[in-house]
Every structure is written in C-alpha cells, then in structure tokens.
N, C-alpha and C positions, 0 to 999 in steps of 0.2 A: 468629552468622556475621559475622566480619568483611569489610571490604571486598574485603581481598585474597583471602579463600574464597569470596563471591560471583563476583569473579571467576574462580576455580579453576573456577567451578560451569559458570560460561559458557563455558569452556576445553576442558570436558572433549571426549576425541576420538570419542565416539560420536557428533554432532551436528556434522561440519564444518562445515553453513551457520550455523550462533550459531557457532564458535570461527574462522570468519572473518571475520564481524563483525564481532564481538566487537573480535579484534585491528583490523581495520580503522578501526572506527568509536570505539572506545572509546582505543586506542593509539595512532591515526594512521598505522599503519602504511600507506604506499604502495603502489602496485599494482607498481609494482616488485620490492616485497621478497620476498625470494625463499621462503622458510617460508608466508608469506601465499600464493604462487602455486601450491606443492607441495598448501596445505589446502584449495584450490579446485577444486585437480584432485581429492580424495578427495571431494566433495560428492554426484558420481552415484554414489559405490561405495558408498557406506553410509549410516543418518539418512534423515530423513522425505520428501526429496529423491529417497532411491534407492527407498524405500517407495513413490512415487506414480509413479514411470517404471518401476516394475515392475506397475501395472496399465494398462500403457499397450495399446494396442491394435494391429497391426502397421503400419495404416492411419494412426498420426500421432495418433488421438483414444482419449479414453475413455468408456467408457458405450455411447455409441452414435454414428453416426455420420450419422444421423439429424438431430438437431441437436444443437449445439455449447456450448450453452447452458442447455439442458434437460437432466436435470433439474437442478435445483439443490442442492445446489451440489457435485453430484457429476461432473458433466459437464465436455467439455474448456475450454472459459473458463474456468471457475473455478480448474481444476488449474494451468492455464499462470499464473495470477496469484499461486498459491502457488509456484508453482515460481520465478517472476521473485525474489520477495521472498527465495529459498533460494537463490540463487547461482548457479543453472545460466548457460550463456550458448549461446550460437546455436554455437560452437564445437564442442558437442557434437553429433552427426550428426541424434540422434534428437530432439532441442530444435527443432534445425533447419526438420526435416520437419513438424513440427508446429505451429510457427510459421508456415511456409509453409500449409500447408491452413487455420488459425486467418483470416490475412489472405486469401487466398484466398474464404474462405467468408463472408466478413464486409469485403464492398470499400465506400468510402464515397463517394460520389457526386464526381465532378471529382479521381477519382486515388487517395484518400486508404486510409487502412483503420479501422474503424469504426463501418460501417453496416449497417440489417438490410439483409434481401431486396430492398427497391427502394433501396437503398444511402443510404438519409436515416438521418442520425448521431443518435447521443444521447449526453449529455452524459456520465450516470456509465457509457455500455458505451464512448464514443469514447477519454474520459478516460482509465478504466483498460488497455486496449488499448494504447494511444498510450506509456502507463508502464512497463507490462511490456514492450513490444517493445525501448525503449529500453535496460531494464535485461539484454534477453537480448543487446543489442550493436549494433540497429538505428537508431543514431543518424544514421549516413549515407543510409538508407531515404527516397525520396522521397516513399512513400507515408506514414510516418509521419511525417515533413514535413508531408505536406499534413493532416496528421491536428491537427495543431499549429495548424496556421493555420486549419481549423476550430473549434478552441477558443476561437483568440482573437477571431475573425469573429462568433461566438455570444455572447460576452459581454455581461454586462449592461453597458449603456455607463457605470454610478456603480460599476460594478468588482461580482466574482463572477458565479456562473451559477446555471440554473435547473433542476430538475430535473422533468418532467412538466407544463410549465407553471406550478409554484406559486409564482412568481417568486423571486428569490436569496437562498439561506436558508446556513446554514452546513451542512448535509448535504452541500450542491453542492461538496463539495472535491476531488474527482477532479482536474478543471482543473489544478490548485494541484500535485497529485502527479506530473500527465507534465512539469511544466516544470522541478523538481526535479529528475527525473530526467536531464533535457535537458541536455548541457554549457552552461554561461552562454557561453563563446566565439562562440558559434553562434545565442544570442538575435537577432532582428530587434529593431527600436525598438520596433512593435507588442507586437512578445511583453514587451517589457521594463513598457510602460506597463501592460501585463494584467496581467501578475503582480503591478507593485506595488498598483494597484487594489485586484485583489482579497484582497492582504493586510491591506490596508487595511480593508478586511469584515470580514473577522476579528476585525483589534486591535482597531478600534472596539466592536463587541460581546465583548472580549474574551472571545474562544470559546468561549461558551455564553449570552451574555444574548441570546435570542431566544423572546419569551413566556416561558412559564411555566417549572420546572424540570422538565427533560423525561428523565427516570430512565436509558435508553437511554445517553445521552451520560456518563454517571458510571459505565458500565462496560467496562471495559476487556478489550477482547475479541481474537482472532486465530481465522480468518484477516477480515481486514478487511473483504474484498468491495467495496460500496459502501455501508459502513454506518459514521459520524463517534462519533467518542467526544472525549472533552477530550486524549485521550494522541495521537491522530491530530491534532487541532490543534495540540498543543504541536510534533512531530514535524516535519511542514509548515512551519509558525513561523518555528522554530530554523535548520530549515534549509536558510531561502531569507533566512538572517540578521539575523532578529530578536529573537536571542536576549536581547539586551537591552533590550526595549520594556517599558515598566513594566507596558501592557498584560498581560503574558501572568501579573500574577500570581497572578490566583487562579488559574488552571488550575494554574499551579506549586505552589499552596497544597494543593489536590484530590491532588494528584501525590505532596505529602510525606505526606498524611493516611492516602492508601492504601498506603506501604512499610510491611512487616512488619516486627516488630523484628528477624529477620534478616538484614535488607536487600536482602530477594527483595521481587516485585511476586505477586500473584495475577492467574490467570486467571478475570475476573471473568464469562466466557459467551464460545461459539462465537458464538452468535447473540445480537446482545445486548435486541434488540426483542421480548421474549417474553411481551409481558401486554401490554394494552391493544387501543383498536381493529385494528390489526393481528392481534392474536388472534384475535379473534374474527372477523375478514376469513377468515383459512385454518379456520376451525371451517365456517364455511360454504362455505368452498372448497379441500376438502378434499386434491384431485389438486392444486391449488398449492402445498402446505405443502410447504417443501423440507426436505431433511435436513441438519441441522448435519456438516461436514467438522471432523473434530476429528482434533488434532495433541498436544495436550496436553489434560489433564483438566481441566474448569472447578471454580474454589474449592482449587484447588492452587498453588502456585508454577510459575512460567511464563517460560521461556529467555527466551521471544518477545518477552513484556511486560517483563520485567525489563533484557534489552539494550536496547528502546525507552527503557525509561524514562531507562536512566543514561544514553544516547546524550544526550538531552534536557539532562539535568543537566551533560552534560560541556559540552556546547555553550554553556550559561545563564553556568558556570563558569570557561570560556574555559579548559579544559584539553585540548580539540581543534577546529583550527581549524574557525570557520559556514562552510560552501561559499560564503556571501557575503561573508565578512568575511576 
C-alpha cells in the first residue's frame, strides 16, 4: 500500500471525522475551505461520531445520569472526549446541551470548570475537560479560562504537573494538550512560560526515559483517556513546535519501527495498561475494572493511529506547517 492508497484509506467517506483530518492535518487545508467545512458538517450523520450521539440520552448524558464519570469508560466524560477528538463542535444543538450539563456538573472552585463535588481540580479530569471544551468551540468560555489558569497556578515550578501526588512524571500530559488546543493569540506570559517548561520535561527525558522500560508507553492505543504512550508525546511535541528537537528521536525511531509495511499503524490496545500491578489492582477490585470503549479493533490497522502518526511525520518533515512554527 502506497502512500497515496494510505491515504485513499484515511479519505474514505464512511468516517468523516479521519477524512477531515485527514485533509486538515495531513493537507493543510484551512478552516475556511469549503469541501473541509461540507465534511464536518457530515461528521454527526454518520461514523463513530454519529454511532456515540446516537446512545446519547435525551437528558444531555449517557449511561446514567447519576454520575458523569462512572462507569468508565462508558460514561458521559469519556464520550465527550471522544467526541472533542471526532470533530463535533458546540454548534451542534445536542453537543451543546451536553457540554452544558458536563461543565455544570463538574464546576471547579473560583469560576473555572473541572472540578469534583467540592469543586477541587485535578490535573488529568481539569486537563482533559479544559481540552475538549476548547476543541468543541469554547475558547472564549471564561470558565475554561479560569480552567487554564488553574493549570498553570498547579504547575510544578522546574516545569510539568503532578498527577495523585507522585510528583511530575510524563503521564501528567494533559496540561500540555489543553494549551494545544488553546489559540497561541490568546496565551498569557504565564501560560507561555508553562508550556515551554513543561516541554522541556519532555525533551529532556526524551519521552520515555523515566525509570525503567515501562511497556504501557510502547503501545499505541485510542481512545486516549488519560493514559501517555510515546505517539502521544511525539503528537504534543510536534505540535506545540518542536518538531525539530533532536530530542524527539528515539520516539521517532519507535514510530518508524512500528509502521507496517503498508504503511498503516496498528492498534496496539483500547486500554493500554493491562498486566501489571494495575492488574492485579482491579483483580481485587473488581466493581472498578472499567470497560474498554472500542472504535476500532486492537492488532488491526487503525485510521486513529495511522492519521496520528503521519500528522507527526508531516510536521517532523515540515510538509504542514507546527502550530508553532
């Protein structure tokens, strides 16, 4: 499969959220362009997109409504963070409403949105929240504002964040993905000193030397959650403009090792933590084991993984402009 049938693959019109991507991210195509705006409007009518707002609930959530959270990762959090990643935007009525009740149910102390029931944030639910909302069109939101400036207020002051207390590890990349998402126009100086900081975390360990070789991080997985792989750092990276840090190359090394010789990526796990103490954590805590949200089949070729990856390459490549550069 050559380049140009990889691409065909990503193209196809059963899946408009990859075949706007795709062109977006992979073509450069502008938000202006008008083929690109037609294929965004098709994203709620059909594909994995219209599959998940069709077990929506008429209340704005799914599962239950009970909490928002639970179970995992079938619950409405987690639906909305797959949805952010598939193109929806607040434009649409019932995105809307359910972003509403999302922020609503989840307010974070001094304004913001984020936090649980006595509204005290945490970094990978403020993080990802703060990301998604951004991506559903909430940039001008002054709750997700203050959601931002919660970020950068929690930071570790030698740059990255913490997740649980275990001081700043590369897991903790959530941070890293709501300011991505964030127009740079709009950075404060704080937000700007944070983010380069904690990019800095990163390169230095070029993302993955922390202890041992921790198996987890080597598979490349969708949907994300709050769980770091080498393809999530490289992603992050690239595109907050560091595509060209010498740093990033073994993960680019890792990156080339895993393309198939069709030039597809595999889905290497939903979930990618599935052995280890963590295992054995839900073996004894049995009502916590969540359920893997599967979009595509794990050990198969994967839209998800494979537009991730060449996004990455184009960026490395300098065949479509770094949001930074």
């Amino acid at each position: 499969m050559n380049s140009r049938r990889v691409l065909d693959w990503l193209l196809d019109p059963s899946q408009p959220s990859v075949r706007y991507r795709a062109l977006r991210d992979l073509e450069g195509r502008p938000a202006s362009d008008g083929e690109l705006r037609a294929i965004r409007s098709e994203i709620p009518l059909r594909g994995w997109a219209a599959e998940i707002l069709a077990e929506r609930r008429p209340g704005g959530w799914w599962v239950s409504d009970q909490s928002l959270y639970v179970p995992k990762y079938l619950s409405t959090n987690w639906r909305m963070l797959v949805l952010a990643d598939l193109g929806l935007t607040r434009g649409l009525p019932a995105v809307q409403e359910s972003c509403e009740l999302w922020m609503a149910r989840s307010p974070l102390r001094g304004g913001g949105v984020g936090g649980n029931s006595k509204g005290t944030g945490h970094h990978c639910f403020t993080a990802n929240m703060a990301r998604a909302l951004l991506e559903f069109g909430y940039e001008e939101d002054p709750r997700v504002r203050r959601a931002l400036e919660w970020l950068v207020s929690t930071a570790d002051p030698k740059g990255g964040w913490s997740c649980f207390g275990s001081g700043r590890n590369l897991d903790s990349w959530e941070g890293l993905s709501a300011f991505v998402a964030y127009p740079r126009e709009k950075w404060t100086a704080p937000m700007a000193r944070c983010v380069e900081q904690a990019a800095e975390f990163f390169l230095e360990r070029e993302l993955h030397r922390q202890g041992g070789r921790y198996a987890p991080w080597y598979r490349f997985h969708y949907p994300i959650h709050y769980y770091y792989d080498l393809l999530v750092g490289l992603d992050l990276l690239t595109a907050l403009g560091y595509a060209d840090d010498p740093r990033l190359r073994f993960a680019l090394s890792i990156l080339e090792e895993k393309r198939r010789a069709d030039g597809r990526w595999n889905l290497d796990a939903q979930h990618p933590d599935v052995e280890g103490p963590i295992a054995r954590w839900y073996d004894l805590h049995p009502k916590r084991r969540p359920t893997p949200f599967e979009l595509e089949r794990a050990g198969a070729p994967s839209r998800v993984v494979t537009l991730r990856a060449l996004t990455v390459l184009a960026r490395v490549e300098g065949t479509v402009p770094s949001p930074r550069g």
